[in-house]
Structure formats: structure tokens, C-alpha cells
C-alpha positions as CSV (number, residue, x, y, z in Angstrom):
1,X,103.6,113.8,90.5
2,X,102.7,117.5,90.9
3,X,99.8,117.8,92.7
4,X,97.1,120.1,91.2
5,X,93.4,121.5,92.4
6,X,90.8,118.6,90.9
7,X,87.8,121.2,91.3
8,X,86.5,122.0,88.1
9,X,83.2,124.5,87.0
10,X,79.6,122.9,87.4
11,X,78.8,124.4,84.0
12,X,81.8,124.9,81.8
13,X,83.7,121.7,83.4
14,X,87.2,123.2,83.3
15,X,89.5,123.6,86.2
16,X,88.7,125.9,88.9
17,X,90.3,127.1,92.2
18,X,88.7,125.6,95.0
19,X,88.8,128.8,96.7
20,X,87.4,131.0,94.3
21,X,83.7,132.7,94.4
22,X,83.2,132.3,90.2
23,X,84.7,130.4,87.6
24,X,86.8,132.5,85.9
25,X,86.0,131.4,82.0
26,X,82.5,131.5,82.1
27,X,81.7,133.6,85.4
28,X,79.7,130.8,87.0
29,X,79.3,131.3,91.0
30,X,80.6,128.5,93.1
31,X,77.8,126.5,94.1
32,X,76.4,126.5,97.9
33,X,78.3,123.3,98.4
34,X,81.4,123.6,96.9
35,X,83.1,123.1,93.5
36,X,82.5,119.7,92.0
37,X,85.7,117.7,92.0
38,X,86.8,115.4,89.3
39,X,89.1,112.7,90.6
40,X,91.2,112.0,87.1
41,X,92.7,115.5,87.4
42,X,96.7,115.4,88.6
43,X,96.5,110.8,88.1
44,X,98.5,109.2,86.1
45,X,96.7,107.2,82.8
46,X,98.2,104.5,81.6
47,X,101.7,104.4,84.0
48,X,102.8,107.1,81.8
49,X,100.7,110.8,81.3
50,X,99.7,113.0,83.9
51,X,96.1,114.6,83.1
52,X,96.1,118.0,83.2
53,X,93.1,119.8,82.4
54,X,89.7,119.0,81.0
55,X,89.0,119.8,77.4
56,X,85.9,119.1,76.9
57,X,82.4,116.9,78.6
58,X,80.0,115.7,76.5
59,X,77.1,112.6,75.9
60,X,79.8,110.3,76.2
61,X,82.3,111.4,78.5
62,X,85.5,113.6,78.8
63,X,88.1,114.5,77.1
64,X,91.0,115.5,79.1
65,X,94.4,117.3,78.3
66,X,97.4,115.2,80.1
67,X,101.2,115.2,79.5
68,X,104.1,112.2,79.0
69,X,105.6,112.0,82.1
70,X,109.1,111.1,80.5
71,X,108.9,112.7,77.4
72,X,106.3,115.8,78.0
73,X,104.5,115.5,75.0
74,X,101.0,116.7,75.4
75,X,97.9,114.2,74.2
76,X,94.3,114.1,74.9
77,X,92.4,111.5,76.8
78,X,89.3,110.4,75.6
79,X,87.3,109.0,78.6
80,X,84.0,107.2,78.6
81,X,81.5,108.0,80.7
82,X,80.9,105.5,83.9
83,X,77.7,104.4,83.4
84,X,78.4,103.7,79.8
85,X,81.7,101.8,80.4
86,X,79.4,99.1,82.2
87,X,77.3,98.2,78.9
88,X,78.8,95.7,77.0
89,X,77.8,96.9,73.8
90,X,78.9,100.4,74.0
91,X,82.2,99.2,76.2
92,X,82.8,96.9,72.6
93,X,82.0,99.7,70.5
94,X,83.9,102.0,72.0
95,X,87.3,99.5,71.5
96,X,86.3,98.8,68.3
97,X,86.0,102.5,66.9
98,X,89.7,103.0,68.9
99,X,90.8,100.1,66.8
100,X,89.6,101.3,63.8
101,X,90.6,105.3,64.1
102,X,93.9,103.8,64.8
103,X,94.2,102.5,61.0
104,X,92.9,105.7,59.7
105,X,95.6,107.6,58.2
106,X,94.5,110.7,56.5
107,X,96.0,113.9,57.7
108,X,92.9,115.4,58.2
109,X,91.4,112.8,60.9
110,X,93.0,113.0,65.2
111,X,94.6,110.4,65.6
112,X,94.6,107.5,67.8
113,X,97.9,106.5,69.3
114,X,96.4,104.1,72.0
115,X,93.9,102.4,73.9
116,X,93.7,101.4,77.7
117,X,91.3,100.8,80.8
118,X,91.2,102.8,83.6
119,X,91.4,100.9,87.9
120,X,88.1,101.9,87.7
121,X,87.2,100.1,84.8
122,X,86.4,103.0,82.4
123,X,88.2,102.6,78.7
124,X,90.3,105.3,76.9
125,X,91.7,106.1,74.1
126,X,94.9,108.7,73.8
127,X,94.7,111.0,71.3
128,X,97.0,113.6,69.2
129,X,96.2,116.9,70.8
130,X,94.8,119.7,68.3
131,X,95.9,123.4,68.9
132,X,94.6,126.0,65.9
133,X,91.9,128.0,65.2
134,X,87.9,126.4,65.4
135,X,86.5,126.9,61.6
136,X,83.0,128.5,62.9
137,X,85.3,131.3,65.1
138,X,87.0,132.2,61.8
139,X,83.9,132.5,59.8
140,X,82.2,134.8,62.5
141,X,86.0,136.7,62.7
142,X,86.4,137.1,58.8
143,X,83.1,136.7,57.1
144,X,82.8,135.2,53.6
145,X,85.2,133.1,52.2
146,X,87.5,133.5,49.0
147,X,86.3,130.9,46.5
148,X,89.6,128.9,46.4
149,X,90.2,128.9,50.1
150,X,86.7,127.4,50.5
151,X,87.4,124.7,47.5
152,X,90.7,124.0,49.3
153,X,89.3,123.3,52.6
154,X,86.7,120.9,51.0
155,X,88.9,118.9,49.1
156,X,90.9,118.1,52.8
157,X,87.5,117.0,54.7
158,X,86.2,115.2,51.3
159,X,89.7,113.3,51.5
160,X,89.1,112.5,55.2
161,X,85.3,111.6,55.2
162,X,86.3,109.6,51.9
163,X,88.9,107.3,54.3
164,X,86.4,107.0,57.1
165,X,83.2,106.1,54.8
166,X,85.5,103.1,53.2
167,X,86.2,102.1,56.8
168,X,82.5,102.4,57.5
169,X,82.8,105.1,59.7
170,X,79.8,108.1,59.6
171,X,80.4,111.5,61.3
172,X,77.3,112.6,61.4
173,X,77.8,116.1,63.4
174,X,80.1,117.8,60.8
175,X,79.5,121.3,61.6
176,X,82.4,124.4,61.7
177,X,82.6,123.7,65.7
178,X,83.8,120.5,65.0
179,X,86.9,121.7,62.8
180,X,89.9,122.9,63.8
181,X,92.3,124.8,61.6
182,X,96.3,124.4,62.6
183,X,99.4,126.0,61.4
184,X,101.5,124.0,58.9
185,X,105.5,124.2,58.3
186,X,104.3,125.2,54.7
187,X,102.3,128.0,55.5
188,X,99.0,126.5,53.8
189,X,96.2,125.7,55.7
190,X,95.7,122.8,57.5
191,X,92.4,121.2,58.9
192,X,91.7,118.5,61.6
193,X,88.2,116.9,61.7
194,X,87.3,116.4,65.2
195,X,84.7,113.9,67.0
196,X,84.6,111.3,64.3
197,X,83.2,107.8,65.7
198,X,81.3,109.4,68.4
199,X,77.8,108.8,66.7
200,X,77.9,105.3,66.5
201,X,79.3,104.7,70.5
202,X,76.1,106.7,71.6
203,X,74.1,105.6,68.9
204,X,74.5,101.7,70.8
205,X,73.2,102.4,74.2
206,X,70.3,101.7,75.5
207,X,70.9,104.2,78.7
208,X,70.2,106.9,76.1
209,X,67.0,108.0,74.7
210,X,66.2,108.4,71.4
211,X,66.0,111.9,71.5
212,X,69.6,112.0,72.9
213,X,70.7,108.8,70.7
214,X,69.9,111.3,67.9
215,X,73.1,112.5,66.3
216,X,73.6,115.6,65.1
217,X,73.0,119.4,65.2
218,X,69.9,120.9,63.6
219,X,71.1,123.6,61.0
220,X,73.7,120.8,59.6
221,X,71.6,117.7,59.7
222,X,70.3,115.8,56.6
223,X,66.1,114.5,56.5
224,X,67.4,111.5,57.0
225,X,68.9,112.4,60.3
226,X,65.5,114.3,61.1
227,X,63.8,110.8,60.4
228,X,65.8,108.9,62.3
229,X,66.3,106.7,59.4
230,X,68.0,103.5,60.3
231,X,70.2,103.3,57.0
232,X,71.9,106.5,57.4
233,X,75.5,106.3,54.9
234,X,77.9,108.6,54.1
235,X,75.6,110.9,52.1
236,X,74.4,112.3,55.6
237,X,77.9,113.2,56.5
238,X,77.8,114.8,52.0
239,X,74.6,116.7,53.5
240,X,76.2,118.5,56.2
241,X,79.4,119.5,54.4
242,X,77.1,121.3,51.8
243,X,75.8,122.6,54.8
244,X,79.6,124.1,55.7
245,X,80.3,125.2,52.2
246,X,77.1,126.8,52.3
247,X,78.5,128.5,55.3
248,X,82.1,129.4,54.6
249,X,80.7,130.8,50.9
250,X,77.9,133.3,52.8
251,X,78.8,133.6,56.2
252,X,76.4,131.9,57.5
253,X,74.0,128.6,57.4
254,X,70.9,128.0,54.9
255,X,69.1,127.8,57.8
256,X,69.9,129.6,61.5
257,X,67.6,128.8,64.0
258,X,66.9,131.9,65.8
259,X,66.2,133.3,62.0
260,X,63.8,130.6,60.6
261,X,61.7,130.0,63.9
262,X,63.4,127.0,65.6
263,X,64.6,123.7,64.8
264,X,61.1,122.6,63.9
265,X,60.7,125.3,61.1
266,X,64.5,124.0,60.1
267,X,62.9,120.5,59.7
268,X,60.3,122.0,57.9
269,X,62.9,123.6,55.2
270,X,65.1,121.0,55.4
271,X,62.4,118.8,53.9
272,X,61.1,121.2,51.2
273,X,64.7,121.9,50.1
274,X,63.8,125.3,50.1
275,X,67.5,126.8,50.2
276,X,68.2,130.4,49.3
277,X,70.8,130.3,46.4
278,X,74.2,131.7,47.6
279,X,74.2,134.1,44.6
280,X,71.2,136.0,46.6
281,X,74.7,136.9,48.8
282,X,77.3,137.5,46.3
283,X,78.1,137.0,42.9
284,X,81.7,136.4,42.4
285,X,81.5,132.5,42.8
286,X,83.2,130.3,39.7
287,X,81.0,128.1,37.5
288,X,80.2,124.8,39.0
289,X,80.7,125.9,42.8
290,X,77.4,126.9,43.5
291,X,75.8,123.8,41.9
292,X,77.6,121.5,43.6
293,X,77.0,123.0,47.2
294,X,73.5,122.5,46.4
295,X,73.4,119.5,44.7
296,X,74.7,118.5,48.5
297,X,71.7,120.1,50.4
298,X,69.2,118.3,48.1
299,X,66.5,117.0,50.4
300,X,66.5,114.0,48.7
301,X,69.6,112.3,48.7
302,X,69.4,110.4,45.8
303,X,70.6,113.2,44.0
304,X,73.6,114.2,46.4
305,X,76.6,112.8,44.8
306,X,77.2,109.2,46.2
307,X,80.3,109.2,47.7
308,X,82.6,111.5,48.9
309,X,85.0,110.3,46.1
310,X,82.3,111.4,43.3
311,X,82.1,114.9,45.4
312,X,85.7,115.8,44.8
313,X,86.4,114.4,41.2
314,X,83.5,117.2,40.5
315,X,85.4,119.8,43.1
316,X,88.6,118.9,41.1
317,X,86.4,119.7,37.9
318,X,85.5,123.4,39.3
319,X,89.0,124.0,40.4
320,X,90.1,123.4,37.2
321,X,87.6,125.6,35.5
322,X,89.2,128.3,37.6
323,X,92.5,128.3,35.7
């Protein structure tokens, strides 16, 4: 095993020098008493990958980068936190989302090759590592969107949240951050939905507050969200991927917080529905696009389309129209 330095940044979390004043991706100074160390970094998971790196920290846990030992592919490790691990209800919920991700099968959705405890009684789940480009990066990079390039994109996460609602499975943070766009042999473009499953594993504990229990990021959440409505379905996840259309289309959210005053004022909007029309930003759009992106940011759901299904028999209809 190659030994490696398990300090890592107190506020970006990736891996530091030990001996180094400031963290050299986000400029953080070395605290008074040292880096904080994080023990997983250079063991072995599983008898057979070496961790690497940390990804990513969040409510839950980690997400580290590791390596086969044998046959060097690279993976990520999904890691629970250890105070969660102890709960039986997340610890359950946690297996039984690995379980189910595992069945999934769309293209668009990280797979999950396999599932495991740690000595320190912590579960895991390996995971198909994700290299490209993140969707909101793009959008800042290029601004608007071509029409077809948007409906394109759509009809892959429509596909995937269509898979993971029949296996009754919410998202309920889609949002640009959370997908990644990778190279494909064919030269189209290929997404990957990241962080699916996470709501409901910290939607079960009770080491959580509400507050935090709440899923979701303000400019892309649905009332229902706001409301902390117990029957949340898969219109939610229909909400916030109007919400992303909305943003690939203009170049920006219906509602940005530093514009509108806050994520109060965006609850406030979000429950009027009042939504500047995407033709207030250009004009080029095909018949049918527009109406669907808002008929997906209608406050009241009833009048979203249903399922993700019924969303992209009308996207087919647009992209048809455009012939």
C-alpha cells in the first residue's frame, strides 16, 4: 500500500500537505492546531480499493475517490457519516437505497456496483466514478442554450427520473450542480444525474433537524418542498427540472437569490407563480417549449404534467414540431 498524507482542508475537505501554511484549492490557512486528518485516506475498503482522495463531504457523509488494487480502475466510495451509521433506520435506509440504485439501469443515473461495512461499522456503497463537465459551470461558461441541445438534455434526465420515480425513488435537489456532462464515443452529449437517494437517507433521521431534514436548494425547490409537505412525489423532482430548463433556455434561474431578496422573497414567488416568461429573454424558442417549461414551474402542481413519462411524450411532441 502506498502510503499517502491523510490531512485534508478544514473547509474544502480535500487532501492537504501536512506541512503546508494554506490549502492550496481554496487558500484556507492551516489552523492553529494542525490540519484535520481523516483516517480512511491511503486504507484499503473492502480488501480490494485503495482510497485516494476525497470528493466531496456533505449531510450524510463522504464521498471518496479510491482505486482497484488489482485492476486500477478508479470508483467512488460513498461513506455514511458515523453518527448516522449507528441509527437503525437510517443504517436500513441507507442499504436499502444501495439495493435499489443497484437495479437501476438507465444510462443517465451513477451506478452502484456494490455495497459493504467498514471495521468501524460505517456502510458504503462503491460507485461508478463521473469525470465531465458540471451542467451549472457550462451555463455560466456558454450562456443560453440552443433549443435542441436543451430539449436533448431533458429527454436524458426525464428518462432517468422516469426509472427512479417507478422504483419510488425522489431526487429532490435536481439543480445544474448536481449534473455532470461526460464525453461519449459518439460525440453526443452525455449526462449523469448525481446524488439520487440522498433525500430520503437524511430525510429518516432523527439526529437531523427539520430545518436540515429539509431537502433541497431554494431557487429549484417546488411549494411543496417549501411546505414540508409529507406526500412529496415525483412532480417535485418535474418542478425543479422546469426550474433547469428554465435555466439552460435564459441563463439563469426564475428566481436568484441575491436578485429577488433572499430565499424568503423566493418562497414568496415560488408561491404566487409569478415567473417571468422566458420570451422576456429571447425569442427564438419553437412552439410548445416555452409552455411546457412553465407548465413545470406551476405553483400548483396539479397542473405540472403527472409523471415524468407524460413530460416527455409532450417534449417528443415539440421536437417533432421542429422538423
Amino acid at each position: 500500500m502506498v502510503e499517502i498524507d491523510q490531512s485534508v482542508c478544514s473547509n474544502c475537505h480535500r487532501r492537504v500537505v501536512t506541512e503546508v501554511p494554506r490549502c492550496a484549492r481554496c487558500g484556507t490557512a492551516r489552523p492553529g492546531s494542525g490540519w484535520p486528518i481523516d483516517l480512511l485516506l491511503g486504507s484499503q475498503v473492502g480488501g480490494r480499493f485503495e482510497v485516494t482522495e476525497i470528493i466531496g463531504r456533505g449531510g450524510f457523509g463522504t464521498v471518496y475517490e479510491a482505486v482497484h488494487r488489482l485492476l486500477g480502475g478508479r470508483r467512488a466510495i460513498k461513506v455514511l457519516r458515523q453518527d448516522l451509521s449507528h441509527e437503525n433506520t437510517v443504517y436500513e435506509r441507507f442499504r436499502r437505497e444501495a439495493n435499489v440504485l443497484y437495479q437501476l439501469r438507465a444510462p443517465q443515473l451513477v451506478k452502484v456496483e456494490d455495497f459493504g461495512q467498514l471495521d468501524d461499522g460505517r456502510p458504503y456503497m462503491v460507485m461508478e466514478l463521473v469525470n465531465g463537465e458540471r451542467l451549472d459551470r457550462l451555463i455560466r461558461a456558454d450562456g443560453e442554450f440552443d433549443a435542441l441541445r436543451v430539449i436533448r438534455l431533458t429527454r436524458q434526465l426525464l428518462l432517468a427520473l422516469a426509472e427512479a420515480h417507478a422504483a419510488g425513488i425522489l431526487h429532490r435537489d435536481l439543480k445544474s450542480e448536481n449534473i455532470i456532462l461526460v464525453p461519449s464515443e459518439d460525440g453526443t452529449e452525455r449526462l449523469k444525474l448525481l446524488d439520487l437517494g440522498i433525500s430520503y437517507l437524511l430525510g429518516s433521521s432523527k439526529r437531523l433537524t427539520r430545518a436540515t431534514r429539509t431537502i433541497g436548494t431554494p431557487e429549484y425547490m417546488s411549494i411543496e418542498q417549501w411546505m414540508g409537505l409529507d406526500d412529496i412525489d415525483g412532480r417535485a423532482d418535474l418542478y425543479s427540472l422546469g426550474v433547469l430548463m428554465y435555466e439552460m433556455l435564459a441563463a439563469r434561474v426564475p428566481f436568484p437569490r441575491e436578485e429577488v431578496g433572499g430565499s424568503a422573497a423566493i418562497y414568496d414567488l415560488v408561491r404566487k407563480g409569478d415567473v417571468v416568461p422566458i420570451s422576456a429573454y429571447r425569442q427564438d424558442l419553437p412552439r410548445g417549449l416555452e409552455g411546457l417549461v412553465h407548465r413545470l414551474l406551476s405553483a400548483d402542481r396539479e397542473f405540472r404534467p403527472a409523471t415524468a413519462g407524460e413530460a416527455l411524450a409532450e417534449l417528443e411532441r415539440v421536437r417533432a414540431g421542429m422538423k
